[in-house]
CHARMM internal coordinates of N, CA and C (Angstrom, degrees):
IC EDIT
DIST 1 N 1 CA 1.4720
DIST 1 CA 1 C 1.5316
ANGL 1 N 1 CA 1 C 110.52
DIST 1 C 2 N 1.5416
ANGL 1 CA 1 C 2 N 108.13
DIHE 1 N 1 CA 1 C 2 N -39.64
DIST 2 N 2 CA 1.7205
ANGL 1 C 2 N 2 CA 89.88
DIHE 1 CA 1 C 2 N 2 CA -179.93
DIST 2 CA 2 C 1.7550
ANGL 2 N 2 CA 2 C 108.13
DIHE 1 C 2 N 2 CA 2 C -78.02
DIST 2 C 3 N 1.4418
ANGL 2 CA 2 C 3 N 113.06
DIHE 2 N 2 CA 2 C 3 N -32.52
DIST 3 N 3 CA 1.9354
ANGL 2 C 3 N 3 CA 89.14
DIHE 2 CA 2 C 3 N 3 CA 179.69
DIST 3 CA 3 C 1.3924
ANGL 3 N 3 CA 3 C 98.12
DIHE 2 C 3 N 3 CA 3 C -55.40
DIST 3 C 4 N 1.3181
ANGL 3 CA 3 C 4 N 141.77
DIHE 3 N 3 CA 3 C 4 N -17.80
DIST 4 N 4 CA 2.0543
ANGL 3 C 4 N 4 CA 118.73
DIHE 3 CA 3 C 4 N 4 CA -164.31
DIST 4 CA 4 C 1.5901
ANGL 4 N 4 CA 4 C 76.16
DIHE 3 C 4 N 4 CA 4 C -89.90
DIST 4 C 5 N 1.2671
ANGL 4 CA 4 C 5 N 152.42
DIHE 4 N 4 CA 4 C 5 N -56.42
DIST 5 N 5 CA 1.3555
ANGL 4 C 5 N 5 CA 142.21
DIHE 4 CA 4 C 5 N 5 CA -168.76
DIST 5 CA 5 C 1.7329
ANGL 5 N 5 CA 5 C 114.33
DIHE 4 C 5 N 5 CA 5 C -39.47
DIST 5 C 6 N 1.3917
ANGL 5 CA 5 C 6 N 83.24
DIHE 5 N 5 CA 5 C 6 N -61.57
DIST 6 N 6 CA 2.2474
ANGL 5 C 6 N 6 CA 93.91
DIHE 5 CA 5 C 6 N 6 CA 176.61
DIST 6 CA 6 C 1.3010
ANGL 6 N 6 CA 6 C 116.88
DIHE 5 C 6 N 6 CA 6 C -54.06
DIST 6 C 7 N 1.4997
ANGL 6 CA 6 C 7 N 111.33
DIHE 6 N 6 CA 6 C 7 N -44.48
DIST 7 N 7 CA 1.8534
ANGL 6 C 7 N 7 CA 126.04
DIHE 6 CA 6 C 7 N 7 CA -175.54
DIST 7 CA 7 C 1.2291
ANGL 7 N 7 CA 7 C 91.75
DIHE 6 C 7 N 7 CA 7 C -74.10
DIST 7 C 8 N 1.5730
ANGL 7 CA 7 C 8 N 141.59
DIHE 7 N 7 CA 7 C 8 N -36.40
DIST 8 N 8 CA 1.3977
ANGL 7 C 8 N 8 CA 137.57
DIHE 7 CA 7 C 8 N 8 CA 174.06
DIST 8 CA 8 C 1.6163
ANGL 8 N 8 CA 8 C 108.83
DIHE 7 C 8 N 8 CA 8 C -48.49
DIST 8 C 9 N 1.5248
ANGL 8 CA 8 C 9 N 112.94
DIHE 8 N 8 CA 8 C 9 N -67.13
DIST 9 N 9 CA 1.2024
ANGL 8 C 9 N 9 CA 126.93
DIHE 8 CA 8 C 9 N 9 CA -175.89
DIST 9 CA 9 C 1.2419
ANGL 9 N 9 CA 9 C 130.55
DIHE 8 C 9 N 9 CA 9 C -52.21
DIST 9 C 10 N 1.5974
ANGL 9 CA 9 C 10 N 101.08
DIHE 9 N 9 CA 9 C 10 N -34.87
DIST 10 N 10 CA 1.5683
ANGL 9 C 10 N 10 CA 118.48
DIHE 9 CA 9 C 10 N 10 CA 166.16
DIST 10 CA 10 C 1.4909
ANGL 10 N 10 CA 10 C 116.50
DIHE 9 C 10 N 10 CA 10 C -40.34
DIST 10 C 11 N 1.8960
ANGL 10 CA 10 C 11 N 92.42
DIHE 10 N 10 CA 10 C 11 N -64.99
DIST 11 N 11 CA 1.6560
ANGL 10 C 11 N 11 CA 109.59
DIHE 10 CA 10 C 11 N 11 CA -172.20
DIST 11 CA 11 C 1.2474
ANGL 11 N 11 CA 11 C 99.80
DIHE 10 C 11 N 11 CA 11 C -46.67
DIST 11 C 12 N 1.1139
ANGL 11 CA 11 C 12 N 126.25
DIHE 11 N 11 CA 11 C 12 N -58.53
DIST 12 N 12 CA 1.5530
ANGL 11 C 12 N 12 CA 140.04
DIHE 11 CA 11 C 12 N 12 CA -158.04
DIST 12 CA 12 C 1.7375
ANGL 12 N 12 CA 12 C 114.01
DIHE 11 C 12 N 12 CA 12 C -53.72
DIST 12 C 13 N 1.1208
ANGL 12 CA 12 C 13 N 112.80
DIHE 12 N 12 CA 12 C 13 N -49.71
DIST 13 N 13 CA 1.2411
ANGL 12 C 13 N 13 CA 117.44
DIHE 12 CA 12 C 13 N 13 CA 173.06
DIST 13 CA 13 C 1.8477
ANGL 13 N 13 CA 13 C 103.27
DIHE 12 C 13 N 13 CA 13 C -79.62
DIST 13 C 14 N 1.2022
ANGL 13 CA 13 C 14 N 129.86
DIHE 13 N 13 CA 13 C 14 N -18.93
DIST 14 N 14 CA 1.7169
ANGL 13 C 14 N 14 CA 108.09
DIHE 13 CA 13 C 14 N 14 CA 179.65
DIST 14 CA 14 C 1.4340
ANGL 14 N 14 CA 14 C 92.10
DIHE 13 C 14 N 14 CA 14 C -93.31
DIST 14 C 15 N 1.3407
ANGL 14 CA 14 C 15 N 136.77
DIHE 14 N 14 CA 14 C 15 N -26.23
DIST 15 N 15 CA 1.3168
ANGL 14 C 15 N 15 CA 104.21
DIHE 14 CA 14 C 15 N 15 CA 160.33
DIST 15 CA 15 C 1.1603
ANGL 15 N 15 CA 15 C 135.44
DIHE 14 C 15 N 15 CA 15 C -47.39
DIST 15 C 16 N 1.2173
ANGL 15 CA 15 C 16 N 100.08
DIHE 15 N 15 CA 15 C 16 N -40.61
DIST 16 N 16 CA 2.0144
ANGL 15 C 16 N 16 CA 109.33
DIHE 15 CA 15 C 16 N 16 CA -164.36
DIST 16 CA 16 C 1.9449
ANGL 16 N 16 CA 16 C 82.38
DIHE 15 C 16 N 16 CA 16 C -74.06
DIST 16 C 17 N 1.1496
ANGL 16 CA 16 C 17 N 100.13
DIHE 16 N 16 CA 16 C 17 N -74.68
DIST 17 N 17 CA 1.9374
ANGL 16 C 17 N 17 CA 78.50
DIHE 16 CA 16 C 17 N 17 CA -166.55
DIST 17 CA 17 C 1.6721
ANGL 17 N 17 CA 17 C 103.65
DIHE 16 C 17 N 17 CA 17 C -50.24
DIST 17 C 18 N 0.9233
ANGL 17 CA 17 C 18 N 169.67
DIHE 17 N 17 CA 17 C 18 N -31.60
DIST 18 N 18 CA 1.4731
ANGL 17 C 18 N 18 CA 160.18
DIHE 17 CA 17 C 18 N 18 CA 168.18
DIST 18 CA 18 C 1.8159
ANGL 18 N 18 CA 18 C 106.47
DIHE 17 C 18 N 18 CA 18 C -50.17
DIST 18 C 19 N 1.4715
ANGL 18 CA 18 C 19 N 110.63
DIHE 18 N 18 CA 18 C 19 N -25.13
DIST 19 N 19 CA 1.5672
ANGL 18 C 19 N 19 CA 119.65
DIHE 18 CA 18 C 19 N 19 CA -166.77
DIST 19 CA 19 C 1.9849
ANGL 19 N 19 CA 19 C 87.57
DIHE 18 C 19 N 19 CA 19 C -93.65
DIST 19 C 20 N 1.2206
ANGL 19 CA 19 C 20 N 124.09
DIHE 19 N 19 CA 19 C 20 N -54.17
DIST 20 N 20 CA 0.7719
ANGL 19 C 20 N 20 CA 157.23
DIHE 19 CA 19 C 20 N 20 CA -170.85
DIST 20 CA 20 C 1.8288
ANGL 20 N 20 CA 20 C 106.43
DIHE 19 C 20 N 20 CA 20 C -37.72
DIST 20 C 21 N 1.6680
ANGL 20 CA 20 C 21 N 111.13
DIHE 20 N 20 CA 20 C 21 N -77.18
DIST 21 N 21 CA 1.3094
ANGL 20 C 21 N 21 CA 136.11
DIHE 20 CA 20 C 21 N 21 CA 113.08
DIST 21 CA 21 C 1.7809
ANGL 21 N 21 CA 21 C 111.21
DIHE 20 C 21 N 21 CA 21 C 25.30
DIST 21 C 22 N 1.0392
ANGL 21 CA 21 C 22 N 64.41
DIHE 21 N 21 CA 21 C 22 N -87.07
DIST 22 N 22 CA 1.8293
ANGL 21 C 22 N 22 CA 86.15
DIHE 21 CA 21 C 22 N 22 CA -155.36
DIST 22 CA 22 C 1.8082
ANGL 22 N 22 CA 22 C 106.88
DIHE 21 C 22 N 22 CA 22 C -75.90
DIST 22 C 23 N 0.8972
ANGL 22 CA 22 C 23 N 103.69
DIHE 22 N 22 CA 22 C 23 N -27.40
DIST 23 N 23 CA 1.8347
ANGL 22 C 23 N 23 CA 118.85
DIHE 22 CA 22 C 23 N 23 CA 159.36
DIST 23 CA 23 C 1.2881
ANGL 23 N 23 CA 23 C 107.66
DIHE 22 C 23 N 23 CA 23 C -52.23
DIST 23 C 24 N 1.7442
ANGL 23 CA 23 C 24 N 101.24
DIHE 23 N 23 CA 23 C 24 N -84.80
DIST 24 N 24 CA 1.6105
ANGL 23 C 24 N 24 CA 108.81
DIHE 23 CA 23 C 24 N 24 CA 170.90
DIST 24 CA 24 C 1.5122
ANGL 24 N 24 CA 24 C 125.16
DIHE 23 C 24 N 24 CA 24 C -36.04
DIST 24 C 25 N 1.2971
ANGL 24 CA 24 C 25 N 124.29
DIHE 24 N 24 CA 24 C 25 N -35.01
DIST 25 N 25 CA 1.2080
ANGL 24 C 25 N 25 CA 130.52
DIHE 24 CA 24 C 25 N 25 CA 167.65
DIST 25 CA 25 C 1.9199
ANGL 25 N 25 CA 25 C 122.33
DIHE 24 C 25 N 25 CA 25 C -60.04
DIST 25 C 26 N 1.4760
ANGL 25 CA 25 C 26 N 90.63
DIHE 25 N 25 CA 25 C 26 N -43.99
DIST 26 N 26 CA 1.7316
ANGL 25 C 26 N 26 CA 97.79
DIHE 25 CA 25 C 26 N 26 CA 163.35
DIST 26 CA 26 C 0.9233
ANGL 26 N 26 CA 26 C 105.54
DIHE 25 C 26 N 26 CA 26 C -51.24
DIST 26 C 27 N 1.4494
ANGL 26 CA 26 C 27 N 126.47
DIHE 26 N 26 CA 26 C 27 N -83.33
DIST 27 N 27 CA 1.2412
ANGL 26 C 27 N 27 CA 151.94
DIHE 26 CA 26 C 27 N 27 CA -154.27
DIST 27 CA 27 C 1.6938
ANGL 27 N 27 CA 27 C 108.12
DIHE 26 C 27 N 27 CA 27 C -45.76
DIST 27 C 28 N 1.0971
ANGL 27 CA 27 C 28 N 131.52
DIHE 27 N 27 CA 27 C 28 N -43.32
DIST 28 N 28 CA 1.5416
ANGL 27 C 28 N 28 CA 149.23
DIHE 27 CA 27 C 28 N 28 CA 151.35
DIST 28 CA 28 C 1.1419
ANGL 28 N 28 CA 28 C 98.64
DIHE 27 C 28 N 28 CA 28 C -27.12
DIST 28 C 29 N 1.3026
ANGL 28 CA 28 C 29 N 111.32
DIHE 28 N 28 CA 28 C 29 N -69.70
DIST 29 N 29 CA 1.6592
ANGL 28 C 29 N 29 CA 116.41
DIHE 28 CA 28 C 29 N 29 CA -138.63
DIST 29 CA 29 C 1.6528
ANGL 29 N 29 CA 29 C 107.42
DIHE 28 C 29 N 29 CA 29 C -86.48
DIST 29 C 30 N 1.3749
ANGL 29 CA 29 C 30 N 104.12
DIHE 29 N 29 CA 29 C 30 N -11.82
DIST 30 N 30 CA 1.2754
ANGL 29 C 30 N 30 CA 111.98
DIHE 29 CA 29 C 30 N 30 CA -178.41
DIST 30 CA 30 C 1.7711
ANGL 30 N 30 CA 30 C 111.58
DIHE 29 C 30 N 30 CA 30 C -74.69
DIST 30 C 31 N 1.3981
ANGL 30 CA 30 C 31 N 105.85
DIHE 30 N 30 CA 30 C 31 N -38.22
DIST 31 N 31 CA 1.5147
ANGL 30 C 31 N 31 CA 127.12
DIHE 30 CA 30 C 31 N 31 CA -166.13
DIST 31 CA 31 C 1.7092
ANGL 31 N 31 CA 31 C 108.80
DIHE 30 C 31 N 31 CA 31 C -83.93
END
COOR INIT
IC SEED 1 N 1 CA 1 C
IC BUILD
C-alpha cells in the first residue's frame, strides 16, 4: 500500500510541474 501511495505522489507532483510548464508557456507567449 505505501509503494501505490509514493507512485501516487510521484504522478501528482509531475503533473503539477507538466501543468505548471505548460501555464508558464501560455503565460510567455501571451507577453
Amino acid at each position: 500500500m505505501q509503494f501505490v501511495n509514493k507512485l501516487r505522489e510521484k504522478t501528482f507532483f509531475a503533473n503539477c510541474y507538466l501543468l505548471q510548464k505548460v501555464f508558464m508557456g501560455v503565460f510567455y507567449e501571451k507577453n
